[in-house]
C-alpha positions as CSV (number, residue, x, y, z in Angstrom):
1,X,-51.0,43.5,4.5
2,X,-51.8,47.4,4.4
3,X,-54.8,46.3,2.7
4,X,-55.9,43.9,5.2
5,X,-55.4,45.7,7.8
6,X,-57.9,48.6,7.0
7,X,-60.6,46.3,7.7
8,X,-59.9,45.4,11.4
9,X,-61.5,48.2,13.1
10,X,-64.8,47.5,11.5
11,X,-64.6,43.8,12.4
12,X,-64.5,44.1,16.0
13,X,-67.7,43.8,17.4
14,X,-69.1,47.6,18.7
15,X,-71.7,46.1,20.8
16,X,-68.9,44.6,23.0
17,X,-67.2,47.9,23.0
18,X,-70.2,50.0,23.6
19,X,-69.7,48.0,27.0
20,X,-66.8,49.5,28.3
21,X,-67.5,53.3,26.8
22,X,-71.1,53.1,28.7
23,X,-68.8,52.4,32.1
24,X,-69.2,55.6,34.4
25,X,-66.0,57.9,34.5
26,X,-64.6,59.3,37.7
27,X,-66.6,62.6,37.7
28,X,-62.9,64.8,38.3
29,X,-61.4,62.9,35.2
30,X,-62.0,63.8,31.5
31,X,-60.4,62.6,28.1
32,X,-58.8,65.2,26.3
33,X,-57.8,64.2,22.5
34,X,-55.4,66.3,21.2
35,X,-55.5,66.2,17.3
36,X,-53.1,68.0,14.7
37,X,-51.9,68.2,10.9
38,X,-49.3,66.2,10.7
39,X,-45.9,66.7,8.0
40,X,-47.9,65.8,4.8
41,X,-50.8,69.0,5.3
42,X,-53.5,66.7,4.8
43,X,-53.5,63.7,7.5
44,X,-54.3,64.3,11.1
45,X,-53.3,62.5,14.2
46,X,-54.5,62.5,17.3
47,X,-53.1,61.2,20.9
48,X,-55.6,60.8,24.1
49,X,-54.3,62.5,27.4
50,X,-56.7,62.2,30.9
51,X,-56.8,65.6,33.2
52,X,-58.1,65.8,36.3
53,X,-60.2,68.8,35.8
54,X,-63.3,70.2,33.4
55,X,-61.6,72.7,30.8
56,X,-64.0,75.8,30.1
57,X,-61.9,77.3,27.4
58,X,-58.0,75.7,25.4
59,X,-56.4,78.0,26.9
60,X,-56.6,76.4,30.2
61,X,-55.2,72.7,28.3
62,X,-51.0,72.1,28.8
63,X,-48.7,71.9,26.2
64,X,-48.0,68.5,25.3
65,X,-45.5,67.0,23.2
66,X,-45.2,64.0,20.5
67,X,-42.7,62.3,18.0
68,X,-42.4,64.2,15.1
69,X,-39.5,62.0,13.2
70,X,-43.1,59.7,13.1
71,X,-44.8,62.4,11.6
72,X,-42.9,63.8,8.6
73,X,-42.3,67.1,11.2
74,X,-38.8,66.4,12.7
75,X,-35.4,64.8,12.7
76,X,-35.0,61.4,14.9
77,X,-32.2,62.8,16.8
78,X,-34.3,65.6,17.7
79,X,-37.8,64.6,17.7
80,X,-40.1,66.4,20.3
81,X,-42.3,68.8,18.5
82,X,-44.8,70.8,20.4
83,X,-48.8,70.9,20.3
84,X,-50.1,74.2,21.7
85,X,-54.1,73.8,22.8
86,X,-56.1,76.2,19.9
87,X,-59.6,74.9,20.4
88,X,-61.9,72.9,22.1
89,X,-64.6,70.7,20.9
90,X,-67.1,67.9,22.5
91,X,-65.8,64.4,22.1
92,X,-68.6,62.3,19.6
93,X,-66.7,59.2,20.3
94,X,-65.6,59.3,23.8
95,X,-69.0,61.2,24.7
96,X,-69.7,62.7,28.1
97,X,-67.8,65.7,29.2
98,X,-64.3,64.5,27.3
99,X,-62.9,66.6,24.5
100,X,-61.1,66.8,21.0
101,X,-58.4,69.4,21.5
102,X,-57.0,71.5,18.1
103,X,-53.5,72.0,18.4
104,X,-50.9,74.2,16.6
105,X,-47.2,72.4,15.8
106,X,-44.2,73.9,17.1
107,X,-40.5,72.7,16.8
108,X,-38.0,72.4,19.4
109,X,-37.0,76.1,19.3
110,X,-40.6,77.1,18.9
111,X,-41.1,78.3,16.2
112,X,-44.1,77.0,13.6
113,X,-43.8,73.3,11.7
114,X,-43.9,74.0,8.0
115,X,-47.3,72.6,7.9
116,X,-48.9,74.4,10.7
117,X,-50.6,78.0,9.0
118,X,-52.8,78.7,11.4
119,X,-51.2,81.9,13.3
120,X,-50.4,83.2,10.3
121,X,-54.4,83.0,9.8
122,X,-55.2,84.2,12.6
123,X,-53.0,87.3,12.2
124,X,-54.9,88.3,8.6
125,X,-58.4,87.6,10.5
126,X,-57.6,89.9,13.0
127,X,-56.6,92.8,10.9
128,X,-59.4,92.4,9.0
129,X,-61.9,92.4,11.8
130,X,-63.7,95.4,11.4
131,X,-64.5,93.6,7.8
132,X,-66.2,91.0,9.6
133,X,-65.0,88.1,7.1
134,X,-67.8,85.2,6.7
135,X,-66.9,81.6,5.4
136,X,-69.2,79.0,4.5
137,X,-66.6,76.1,3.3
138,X,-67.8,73.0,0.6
139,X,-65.9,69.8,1.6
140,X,-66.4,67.3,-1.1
141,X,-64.6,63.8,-0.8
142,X,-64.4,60.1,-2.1
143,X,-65.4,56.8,0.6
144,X,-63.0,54.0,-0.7
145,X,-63.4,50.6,0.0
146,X,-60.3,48.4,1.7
147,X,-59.6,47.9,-2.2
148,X,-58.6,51.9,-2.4
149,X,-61.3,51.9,-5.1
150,X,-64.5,54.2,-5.1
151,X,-67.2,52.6,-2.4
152,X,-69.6,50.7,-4.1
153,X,-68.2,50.3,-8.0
154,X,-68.6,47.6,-9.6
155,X,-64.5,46.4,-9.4
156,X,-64.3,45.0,-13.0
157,X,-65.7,48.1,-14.7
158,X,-67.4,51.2,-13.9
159,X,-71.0,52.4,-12.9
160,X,-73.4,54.2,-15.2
161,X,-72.3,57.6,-16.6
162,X,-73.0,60.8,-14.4
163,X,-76.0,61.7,-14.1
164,X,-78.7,60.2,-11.3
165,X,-75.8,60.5,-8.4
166,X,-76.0,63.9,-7.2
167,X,-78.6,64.5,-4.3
168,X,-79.5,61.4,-5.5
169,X,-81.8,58.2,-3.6
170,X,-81.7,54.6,-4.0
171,X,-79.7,52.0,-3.4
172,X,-78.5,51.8,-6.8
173,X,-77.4,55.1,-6.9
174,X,-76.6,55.6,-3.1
175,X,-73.3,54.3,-1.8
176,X,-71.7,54.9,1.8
177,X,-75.0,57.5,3.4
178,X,-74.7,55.8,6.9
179,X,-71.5,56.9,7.0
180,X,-72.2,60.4,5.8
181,X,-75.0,60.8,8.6
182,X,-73.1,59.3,11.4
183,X,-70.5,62.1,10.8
184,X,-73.2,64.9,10.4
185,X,-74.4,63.7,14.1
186,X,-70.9,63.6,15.4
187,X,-70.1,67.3,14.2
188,X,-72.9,68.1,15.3
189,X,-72.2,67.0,18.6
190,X,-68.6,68.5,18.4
191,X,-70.5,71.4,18.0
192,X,-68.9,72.1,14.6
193,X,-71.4,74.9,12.6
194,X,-72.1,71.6,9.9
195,X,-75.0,72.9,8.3
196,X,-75.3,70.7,5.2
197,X,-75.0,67.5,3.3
198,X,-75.4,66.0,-0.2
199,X,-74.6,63.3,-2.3
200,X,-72.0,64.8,-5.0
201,X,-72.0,64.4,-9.0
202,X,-69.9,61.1,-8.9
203,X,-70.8,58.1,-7.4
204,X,-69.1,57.6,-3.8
205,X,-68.5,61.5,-3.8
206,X,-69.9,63.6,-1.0
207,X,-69.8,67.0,0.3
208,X,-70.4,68.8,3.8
209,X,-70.9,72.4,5.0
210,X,-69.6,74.0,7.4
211,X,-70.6,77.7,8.4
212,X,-71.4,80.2,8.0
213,X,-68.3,81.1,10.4
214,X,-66.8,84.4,11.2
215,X,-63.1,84.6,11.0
216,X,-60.6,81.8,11.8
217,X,-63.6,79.7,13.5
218,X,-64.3,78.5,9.7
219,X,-60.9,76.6,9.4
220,X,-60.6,75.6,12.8
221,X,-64.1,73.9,12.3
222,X,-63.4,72.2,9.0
223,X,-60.4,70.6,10.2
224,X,-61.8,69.3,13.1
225,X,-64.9,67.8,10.9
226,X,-61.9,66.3,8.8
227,X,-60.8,64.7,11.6
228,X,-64.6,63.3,13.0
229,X,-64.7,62.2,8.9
230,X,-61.6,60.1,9.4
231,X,-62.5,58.7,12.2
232,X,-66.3,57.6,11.8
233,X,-64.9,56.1,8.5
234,X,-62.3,53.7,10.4
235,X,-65.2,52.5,12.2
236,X,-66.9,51.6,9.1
237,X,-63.9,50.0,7.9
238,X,-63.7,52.3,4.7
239,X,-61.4,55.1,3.7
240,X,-61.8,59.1,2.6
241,X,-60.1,60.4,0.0
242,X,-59.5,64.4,-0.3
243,X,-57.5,63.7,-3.4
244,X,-59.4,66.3,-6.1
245,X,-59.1,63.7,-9.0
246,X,-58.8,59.8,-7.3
247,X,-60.7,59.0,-10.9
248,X,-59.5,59.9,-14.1
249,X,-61.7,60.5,-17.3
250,X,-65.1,61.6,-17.2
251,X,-65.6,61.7,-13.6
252,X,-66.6,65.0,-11.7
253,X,-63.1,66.2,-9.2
254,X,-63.2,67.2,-5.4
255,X,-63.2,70.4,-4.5
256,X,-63.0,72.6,-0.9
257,X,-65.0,75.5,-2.0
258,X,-65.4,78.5,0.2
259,X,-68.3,80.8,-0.1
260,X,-66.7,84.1,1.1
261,X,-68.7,87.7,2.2
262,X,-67.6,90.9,4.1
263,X,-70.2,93.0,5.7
264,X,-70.1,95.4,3.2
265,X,-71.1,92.2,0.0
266,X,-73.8,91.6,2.8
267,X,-75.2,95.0,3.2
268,X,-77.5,96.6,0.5
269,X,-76.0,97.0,-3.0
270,X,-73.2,94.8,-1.6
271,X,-73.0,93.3,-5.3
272,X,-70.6,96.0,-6.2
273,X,-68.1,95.4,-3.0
274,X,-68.4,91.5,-4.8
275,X,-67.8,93.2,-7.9
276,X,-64.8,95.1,-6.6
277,X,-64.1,92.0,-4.6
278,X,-63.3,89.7,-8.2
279,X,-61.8,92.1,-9.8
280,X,-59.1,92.2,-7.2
281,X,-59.3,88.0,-7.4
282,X,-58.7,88.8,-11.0
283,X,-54.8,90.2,-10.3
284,X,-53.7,87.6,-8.0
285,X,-55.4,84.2,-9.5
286,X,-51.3,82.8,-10.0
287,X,-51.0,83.5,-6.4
288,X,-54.3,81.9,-5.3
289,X,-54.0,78.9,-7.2
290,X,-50.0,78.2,-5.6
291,X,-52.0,77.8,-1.6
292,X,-55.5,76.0,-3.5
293,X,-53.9,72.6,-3.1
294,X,-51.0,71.1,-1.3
295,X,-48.5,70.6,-4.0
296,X,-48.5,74.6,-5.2
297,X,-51.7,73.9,-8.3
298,X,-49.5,70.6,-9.3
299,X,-53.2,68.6,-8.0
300,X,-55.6,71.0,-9.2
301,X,-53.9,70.6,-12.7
302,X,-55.7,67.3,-13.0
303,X,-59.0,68.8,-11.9
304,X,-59.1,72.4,-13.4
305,X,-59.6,71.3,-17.3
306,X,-62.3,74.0,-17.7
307,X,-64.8,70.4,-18.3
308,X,-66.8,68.5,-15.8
309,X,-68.0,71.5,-13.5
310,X,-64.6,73.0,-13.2
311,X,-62.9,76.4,-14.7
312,X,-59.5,76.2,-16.5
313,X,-56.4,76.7,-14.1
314,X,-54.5,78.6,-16.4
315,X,-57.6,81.6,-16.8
316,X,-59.9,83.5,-14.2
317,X,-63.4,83.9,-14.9
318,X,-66.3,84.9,-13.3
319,X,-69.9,84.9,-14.1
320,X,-73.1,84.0,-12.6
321,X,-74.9,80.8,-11.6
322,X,-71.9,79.3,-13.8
323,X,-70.3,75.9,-12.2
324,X,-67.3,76.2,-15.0
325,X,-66.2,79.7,-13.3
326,X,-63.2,80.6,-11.3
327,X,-65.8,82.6,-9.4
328,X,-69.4,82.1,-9.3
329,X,-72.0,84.6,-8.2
330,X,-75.1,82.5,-7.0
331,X,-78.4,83.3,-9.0
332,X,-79.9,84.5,-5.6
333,X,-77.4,87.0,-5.1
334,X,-77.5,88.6,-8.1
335,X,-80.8,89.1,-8.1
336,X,-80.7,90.2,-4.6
337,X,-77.7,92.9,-5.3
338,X,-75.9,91.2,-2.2
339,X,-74.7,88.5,-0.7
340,X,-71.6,86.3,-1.3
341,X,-69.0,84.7,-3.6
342,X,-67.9,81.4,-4.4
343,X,-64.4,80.3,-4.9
344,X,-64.6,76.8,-6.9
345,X,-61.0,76.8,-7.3
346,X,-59.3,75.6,-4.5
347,X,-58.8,71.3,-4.6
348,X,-60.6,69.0,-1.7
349,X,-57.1,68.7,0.6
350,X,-56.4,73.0,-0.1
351,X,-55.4,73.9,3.9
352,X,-58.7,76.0,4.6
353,X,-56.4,78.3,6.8
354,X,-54.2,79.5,3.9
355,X,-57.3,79.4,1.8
356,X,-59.5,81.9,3.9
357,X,-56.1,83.5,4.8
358,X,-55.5,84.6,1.0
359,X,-58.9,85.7,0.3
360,X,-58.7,88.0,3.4
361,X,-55.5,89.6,2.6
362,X,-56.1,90.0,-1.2
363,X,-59.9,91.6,-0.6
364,X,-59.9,92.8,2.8
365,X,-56.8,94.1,3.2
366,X,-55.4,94.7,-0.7
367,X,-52.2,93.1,-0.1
C-alpha cells in the first residue's frame, strides 16, 4: 500500500490544479508554510497557516505549535512542541507573495528538540564573525522510483558500469533532469543562493550548490532546498534519497560536502591559513566524523572505504586535486596560494548546521 501510494500525487491531473492556484488571493491574506526537521534529523514537515498581513522579516511570524508524538519529537500525553519563525523564503509552489517559513523545535518547557542544532550554530557563527566564515555546500542525492529503486535502472539487473553518467547527456545516460531543473527554478525562486547543478558519478545521482553563504545563511539555505527537493519530487511522483550508500558494490556514495574559507584563506598567501586550517582538521577528524552523518559515522562507514572517490573513515588525509582525500585543496587554489577547502567527508543526510558549526569552532575558534 505504502508503495502505491507514492504515486498518487503525480497522477492527479496539474492542469486542473493549476486552476484553483491561478485564482486571485485576497490582497491582505498570504500563505505562510511553516517547515521543520522533524525527530529522525533528516525528514522535514511542513504545515500551511494564512495571516492577514505581508511579513517583511521572521521575526514578525507567531509561534505556532504542532504534534510532536507524530513526529518522533514528544510524548502523546504531552505532545505540543513549538516552532519558533528562523527564516523566510518565497513560496515556489504557492507563488505570489506567500511564504516557506524555517522554524526551530522547542519542547513544552522550551528548551531545544534533540534534533533542532541550529542555535547552537548560530552561537559558533557569531563568535566567529570577525572571521567571516564562507560555505559553499555539495548536496548529492538518489531520485527513486515508487519501487524504492534507483530512477531509471533497468529492475532485473543493473546499468552499464560508471563511467558516461557524470555531467553526462542523453537519454540513455540521463535519468530524472526535469526534476532536477524544476527544483533549480524553485530555489531560485525561494531565493535560496543555488548556484549549481550536475549529473553525479552514478546513474540517478545528482548534486546541487548552494552558496557561497556567509555564516548560518549556508544551513538555513540547504535545508530549505531540501525541503523544495522533497516537494517537487512528490509532484513527479518519485522519491529522494540522502542515504550516502542506497547501492551497494561498485557504485559511487552521496555526500554533503562543504567547501569552507575564512577571510584570511581568501586573502593573499591564504594557502597557509588553509594549511594551518587542516592541520588543525588533522587533531579532531574522530570528532568530525561523530556529527558527518546522523547515526555518529555508523552511515559513512558504508561509504568511506578509501575506493570509489571517497577517503578511508578510519585515516585523515589531505592533498591536492585528490577525490580520495579527507580534505581536498582544489588545483586552482593551489596554484592561486588562496582560496578554500573541501571537506568530502561528511555523508548526504550530515545536519549542515552541526557540520559548518564544527568546522567553525575547530578552525575559527580552536576549540
Amino acid at each position: 500500500m505504502a508503495l502505491l501510494l507514492a504515486g498518487y500525487s503525480a497522477a492527479t491531473n496539474k492542469a486542473v490544479l493549476d486552476r484553483y492556484l491561478n485564482l486571485s488571493q485576497p490582497e491582505h491574506k498570504i500563505l505562510a508554510t511553516y517547515v521543520w526537521i522533524d525527530g529522525t534529523g533528516e525528514f522535514i514537515r511542513n504545515k500551511t497557516r494564512t495571516l492577514d498581513f505581508h511579513p517583511k522579516h521572521s521575526s514578525e511570524l507567531p509561534i505556532w505549535i504542532f504534534d510532536g508524538s507524530s513526529t518522533y519529537q514528544a510524548e502523546g500525553s504531552n505532545s505540543d512542541v513549538y516552532l519558533y519563525p528562523c527564516a523566510m523564503y518565497q513560496d515556489p509552489f504557492n507563488k505570489g507573495k506567500n511564504k516557506i517559513v524555517l522554524c526551530e523545535t522547542y519542547k513544552y518547557n522550551k528548551t531545544r528538540t534533540e534534533t533542532n542544532h541550529r542555535q547552537s550554530c548560530l552561537e559558533a557563527m557569531q563568535k566567529a564573525a570577525d572571521q567571516h566564515p564562507w560555505f559553499g555546500i555539495e548536496q548529492e542525492y538518489v531520485i527513486l522510483d515508487q519501487d524504492s529503486y534507483p530512477f531509471g535502472w533497468p529492475k532485473n539487473g543493473f546499468p552499464t558500469p560508471q563511467g558516461p553518467y557524470y555531467c553526462g547527456v542523453g537519454a540513455n545516460k540521463i535519468f530524472g533532469r526535469d526534476i532536477v531543473e524544476a527544483h533549480y527554478r524553485a530555489c531560485l525562486f525561494a531565493g535560496i543562493k543555488i548556484c549549481g547543478t550536475n549529473a553525479e558519478v552514478m546513474p540517478s545521482q545528482w548534486e546541487y550548490q548552494v552558496g557561497p553563504c556567509e555564516g548560518i545563511s549556508a544551513a538555513d539555505d540547504l535545508w530549505v532546498s531540501r525541503y523544495i527537493l522533497h516537494r517537487v519530487a512528490e509532484d513527479f511522483g518519485v522519491n529522494i534519497t540522502l542515504d550516502c550508500k542506497p547501492m551497494t558494490g561498485p557504485w559511487n556514495g552521496s555526500a554533503m560536502t562543504p567547501n569552507f574559507s575564512t577571510k584570511a584563506m581568501r586573502d593573499d598567501n591564504g594557502i597557509l591559513e588553509i594549511e594551518r586550517a587542516i592541520e588543525k582538521l588533522s587533531r579532531h577528524h574522530l570528532r568530525h566524523m561523530k556529527v558527518y552523518d546522523l547515526r555518529e559515522g555508523k552511515d559513512n562507514e558504508r561509504r568511506l572505504l578509501g575506493v570509489l572517490e571517497s577517503s578511508d573513515i578510519h585515516h585523515f588525509s589531505a592533498g591536492v586535486a585528490d577525490r580520495g582525500c579527507s580534505i581536498r585543496i582544489p588545483r586552482s587554489v593551489a596554484e592561486d596560494r588562496k582560496g578554500y577547502l573541501e571537506d568530502r567527508r561528511p555523508a548526504s543526510n550530515a545536519d549542515p548546521y552541526q557540520v559548518t558549526e564544527v568546522l567553525v569552532r575547530t578552525v575559527c575558534l580552536d576549540e
